[in-house]
N, C-alpha and C positions, 0 to 999 in steps of 0.2 A: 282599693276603695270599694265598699261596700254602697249598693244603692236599690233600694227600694220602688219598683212601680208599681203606680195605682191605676187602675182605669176603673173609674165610679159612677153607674149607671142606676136607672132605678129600683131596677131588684135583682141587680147583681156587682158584686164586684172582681173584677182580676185581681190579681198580683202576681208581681216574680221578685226573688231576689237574688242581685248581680254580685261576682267579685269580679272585679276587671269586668271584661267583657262574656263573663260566665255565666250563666244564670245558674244556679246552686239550689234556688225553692223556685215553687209558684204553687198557684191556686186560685181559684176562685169560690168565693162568697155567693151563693144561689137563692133564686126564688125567695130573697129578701121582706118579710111581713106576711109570708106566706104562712102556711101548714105543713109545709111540704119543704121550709128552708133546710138548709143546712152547709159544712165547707167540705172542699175535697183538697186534698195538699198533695203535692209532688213533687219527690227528687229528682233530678235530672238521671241516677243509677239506679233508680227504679227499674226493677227487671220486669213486674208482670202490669207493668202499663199504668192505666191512669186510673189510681183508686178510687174506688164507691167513695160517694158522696156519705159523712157520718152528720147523720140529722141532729141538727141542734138548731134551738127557739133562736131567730135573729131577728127580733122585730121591727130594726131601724139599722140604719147605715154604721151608728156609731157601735152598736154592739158587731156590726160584722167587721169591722176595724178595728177593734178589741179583740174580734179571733183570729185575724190575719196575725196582728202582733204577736197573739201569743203562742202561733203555730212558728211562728218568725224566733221566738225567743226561745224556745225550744231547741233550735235550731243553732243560732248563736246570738252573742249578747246585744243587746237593741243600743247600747251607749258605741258599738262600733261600726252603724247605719250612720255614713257620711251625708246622705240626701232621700228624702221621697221626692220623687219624679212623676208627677199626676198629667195624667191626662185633660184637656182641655179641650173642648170640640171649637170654640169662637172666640178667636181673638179679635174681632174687626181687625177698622184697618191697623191701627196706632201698636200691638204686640205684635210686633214679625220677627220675634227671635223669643227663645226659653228666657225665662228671669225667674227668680229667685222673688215669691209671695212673702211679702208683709202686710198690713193693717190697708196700706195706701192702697199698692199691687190687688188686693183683695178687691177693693170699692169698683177700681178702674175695668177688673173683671166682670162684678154683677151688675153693673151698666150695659152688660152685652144679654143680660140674659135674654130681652127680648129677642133678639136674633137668632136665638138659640133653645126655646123655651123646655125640649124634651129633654137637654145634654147638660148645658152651662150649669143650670142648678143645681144635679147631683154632683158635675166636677168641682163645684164651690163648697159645698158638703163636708166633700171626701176633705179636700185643703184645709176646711174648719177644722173638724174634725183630728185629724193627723197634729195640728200645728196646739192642738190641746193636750193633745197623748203622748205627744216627743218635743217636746216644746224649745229643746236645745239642738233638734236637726232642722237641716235647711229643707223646706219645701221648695221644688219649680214646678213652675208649670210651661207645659210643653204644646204648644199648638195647633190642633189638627189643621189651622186655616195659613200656618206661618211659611210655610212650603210656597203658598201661592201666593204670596204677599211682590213678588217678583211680575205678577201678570202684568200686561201694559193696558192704560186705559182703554185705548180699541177692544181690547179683550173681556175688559170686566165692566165696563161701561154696560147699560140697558139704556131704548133707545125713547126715556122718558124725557120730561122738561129737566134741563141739566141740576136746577135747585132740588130735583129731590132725592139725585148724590149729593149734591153741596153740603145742604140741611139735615136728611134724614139718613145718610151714609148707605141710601139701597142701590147696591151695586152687585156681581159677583163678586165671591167670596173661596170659593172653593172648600172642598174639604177630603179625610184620607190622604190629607198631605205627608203623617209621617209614613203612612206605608210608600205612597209612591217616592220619596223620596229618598228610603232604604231601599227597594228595587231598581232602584232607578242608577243608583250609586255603583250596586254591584252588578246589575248590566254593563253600564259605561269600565267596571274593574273589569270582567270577562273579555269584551271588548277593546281592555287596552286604550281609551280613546274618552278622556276625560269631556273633550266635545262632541259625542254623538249626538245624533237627533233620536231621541228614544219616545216608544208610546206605549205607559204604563198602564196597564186596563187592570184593575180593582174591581174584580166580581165576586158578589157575594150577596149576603140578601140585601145590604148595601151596595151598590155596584158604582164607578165612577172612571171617566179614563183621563188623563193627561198629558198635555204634550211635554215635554222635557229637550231644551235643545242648550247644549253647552252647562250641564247641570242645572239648568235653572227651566222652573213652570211658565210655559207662554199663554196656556190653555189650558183650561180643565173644565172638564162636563156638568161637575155641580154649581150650582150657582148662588144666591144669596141665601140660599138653606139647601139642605139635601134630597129636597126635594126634583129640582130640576137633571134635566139630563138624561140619562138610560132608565131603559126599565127596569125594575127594583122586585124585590120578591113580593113587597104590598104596598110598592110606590109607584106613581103612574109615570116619571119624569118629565119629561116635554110633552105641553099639549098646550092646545090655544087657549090663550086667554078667555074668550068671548065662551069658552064652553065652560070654564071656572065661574063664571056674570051668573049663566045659566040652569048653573047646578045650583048655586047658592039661594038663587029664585025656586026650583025643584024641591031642595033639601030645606030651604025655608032659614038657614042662618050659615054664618061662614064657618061654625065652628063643625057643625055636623059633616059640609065638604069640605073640611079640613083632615077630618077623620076618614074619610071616604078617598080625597089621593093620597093620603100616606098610608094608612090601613086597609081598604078594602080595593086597592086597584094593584096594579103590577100585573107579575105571574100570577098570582092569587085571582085576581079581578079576572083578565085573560081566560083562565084556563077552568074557572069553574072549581078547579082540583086541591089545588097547593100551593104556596108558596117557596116548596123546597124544589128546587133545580133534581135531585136523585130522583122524585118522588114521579116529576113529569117524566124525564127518561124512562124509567120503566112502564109508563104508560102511555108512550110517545104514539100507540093505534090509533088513540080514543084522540078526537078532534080538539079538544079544548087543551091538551098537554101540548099536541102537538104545534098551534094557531100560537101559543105562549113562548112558546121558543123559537118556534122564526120571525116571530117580532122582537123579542129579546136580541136575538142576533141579526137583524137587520138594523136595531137602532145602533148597535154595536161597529157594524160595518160602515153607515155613514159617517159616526165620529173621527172613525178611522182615517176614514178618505179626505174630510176635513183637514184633520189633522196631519194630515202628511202632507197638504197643499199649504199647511200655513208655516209647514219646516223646511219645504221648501224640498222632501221629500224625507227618508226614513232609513236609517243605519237597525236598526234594532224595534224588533214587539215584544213586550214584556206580561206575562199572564199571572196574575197573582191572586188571593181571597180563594175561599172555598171553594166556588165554580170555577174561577180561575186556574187553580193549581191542579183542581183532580178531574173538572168534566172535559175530554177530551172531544166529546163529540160536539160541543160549543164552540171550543178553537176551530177543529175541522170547519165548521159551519161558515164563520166567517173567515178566515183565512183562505179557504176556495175561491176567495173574488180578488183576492191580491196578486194569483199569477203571475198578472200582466206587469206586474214590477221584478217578475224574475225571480218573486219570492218561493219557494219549495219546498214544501211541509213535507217530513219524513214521519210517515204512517205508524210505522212499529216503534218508533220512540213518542211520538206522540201518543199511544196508547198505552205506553210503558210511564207516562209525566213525567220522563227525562228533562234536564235542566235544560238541554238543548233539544227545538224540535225539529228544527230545520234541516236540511238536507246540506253536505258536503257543497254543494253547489250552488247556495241558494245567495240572490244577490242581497235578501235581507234577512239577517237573522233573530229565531226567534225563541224567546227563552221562557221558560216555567222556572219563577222562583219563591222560593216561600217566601213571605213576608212576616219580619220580626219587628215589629213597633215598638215592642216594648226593650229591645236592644237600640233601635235607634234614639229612644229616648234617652237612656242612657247614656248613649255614645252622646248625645246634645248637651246633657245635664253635668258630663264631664268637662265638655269644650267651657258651658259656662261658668265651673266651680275654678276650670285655673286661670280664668283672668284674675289678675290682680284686685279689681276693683269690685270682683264677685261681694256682696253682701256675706 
């Protein structure tokens, strides 16, 4: 079975293409309406790595979906593409599993865009789009928020008048559910122990962490957008309300401090410098790299602590996303306040981002694993094409 993923952003798009559970193509679509667009494609037997980007005019979503195709048909015949498998940032609450997009599926989608306003409408786009160019393959779409559709109301509840979850569905939400839910699966495989208490921590310029106990999300850090929660490369996460009142009165409208927590605050806001995790590392002397990352991993650490009181303690820490996988001196940072659970980080594999970091000894162990979302979508878009009653 041949299956195609999409993740469709605003000026950019992914792709890979699967056989089984291979991926065989990928690429992405860049700098979309730019000057500067163009695609870069890649084999999996590619020996000298990830090819230059070859510049070609993409002035809209549908022409860089026009070049994926036909980087795809090059490749092999597009009549033997069993599914596109798109990515989806919000499903509220009502999509908690992949389904297969038609006309109806479509509507039921762009009902969320409000909750979603930077993501949902490029991933409805991409769906258009595709379900015009292959008109006899099956689209799904796949849920970034379907992972967490498991939280318990304690968890996802906010502590408004109960009518404005009733009515206006604002509640947590979560999101990064497929990555933590592919990490999260092949911790619990490493471990032998399909019921551990795992805690997935997603850092990136996006960053999010989740509790995980008996496969299932109890707890996750983002909340009714991705905004809330840890610090972010130019997201503020958690902060008081009353100082959002107060910016808005400052900034003079909500859209401007709308643009100022998701854009101009985080590591960025923090440090004066950057938003990129390497960029502060190497400049860890100078005060504002260094004020940005031990705030980053202090927010890191109480999630942590949180979260292993509400599992009631912790079998497994899982590192994943760009800072996840490669900044070792982040894990160090917060992993030094675990100790006391007997946890014990093994230095030279952790500077090595071995899959395992922990120590022979350690009462919790901890892992570095990459994360593939666009394999677990996949593996999702398979489980829902062989039910029977698949569309």
């Amino acid at each position: 079975m041949r299956i195609l993923t999409i993740n469709s952003g605003s000026s950019s798009i992914k792709f890979q293409l699967f056989e089984g559970k291979q991926p065989i193509l990928k690429g992405i679509c860049d700098a979309i309406g730019l000057e500067n667009s163009g695609i870069s494609v890649e084999k999996p037997d590619d020996k000298e790595g990830i090819p230059e980007m070859e510049k070609k005019r993409i002035p809209d979503q549908e022409t860089a979906l026009k070049e994926i195709l036909d980087s795809v048909k090059s490749f092999c015949d597009l009549s033997s593409i069993s599914a596109v498998a798109h990515r989806v940032v919000h499903g509220g609450e009502e999509m908690r599993e992949p389904l297969v997009v038609g006309a109806r599926e479509l509507e039921e989608i762009r009902k969320l865009n409000s909750l979603a306003p930077l993501h949902n409408p490029h991933n409805i786009l991409g769906i258009e789009t595709m379900m015009k160019l292959l008109p006899n393959v099956k689209n799904i779409a796949v849920f970034d928020t379907a992972f967490h559709s498991t939280l318990p109301e304690k968890a996802f509840l906010y502590a408004l008048p109960y009518e404005f979850y009733k009515d206006k569905k604002i509640r947590k939400y979560g999101f990064h559910g497929t990555s933590h839910a592919f990490v999260s699966k092949e911790a619990a495989r490493i471990l032998e122990n399909q019921n551990a208490r795992i805690i997935s921590c997603h850092l990136g310029n996006g960053a999010s962490i989740t509790a995980v106990k008996e496969g299932k999300s109890i707890d996750t850090s983002m909340g009714m957008t991705p905004l809330e929660g840890l610090v972010m490369g130019t997201r503020c996460g958690d902060i008081d309300p009353a100082v959002v009142l107060n910016l808005v009165k400052e900034l003079g409208s909500p859209d401007s401090t709308g643009h100022l927590l998701n854009k101009k605050s985080g590591l960025l806001g923090l440090s004066g410098i950057s938003s990129d995790m390497r960029i502060l590392h190497e400049n860890e002397s100078q005060e504002g790299a260094k004020r940005a990352m031990d705030v980053f991993s202090y927010r890191i650490v109480k999630y942590f602590g949180a979260y292993i009181a509400a599992m009631n303690g912790v079998d497994a820490i899982v590192f994943t996303g760009g800072i996840g996988e490669n900044a070792w001196y982040i894990r160090e940072k917060v992993l030094q306040h675990f100790t006391f659970l007997g946890l014990q980080l093994d230095s030279e594999k952790n500077k090595k981002c071995e899959t395992e970091i922990s120590s022979s000894g350690s009462k919790v162990r901890v892992f570095v694993i990459r994360t593939n979302e666009e394999l677990e979508m996949v593996r999702e878009a398979e489980t829902l094409l062989s039910k029977p009653n698949s569309q």
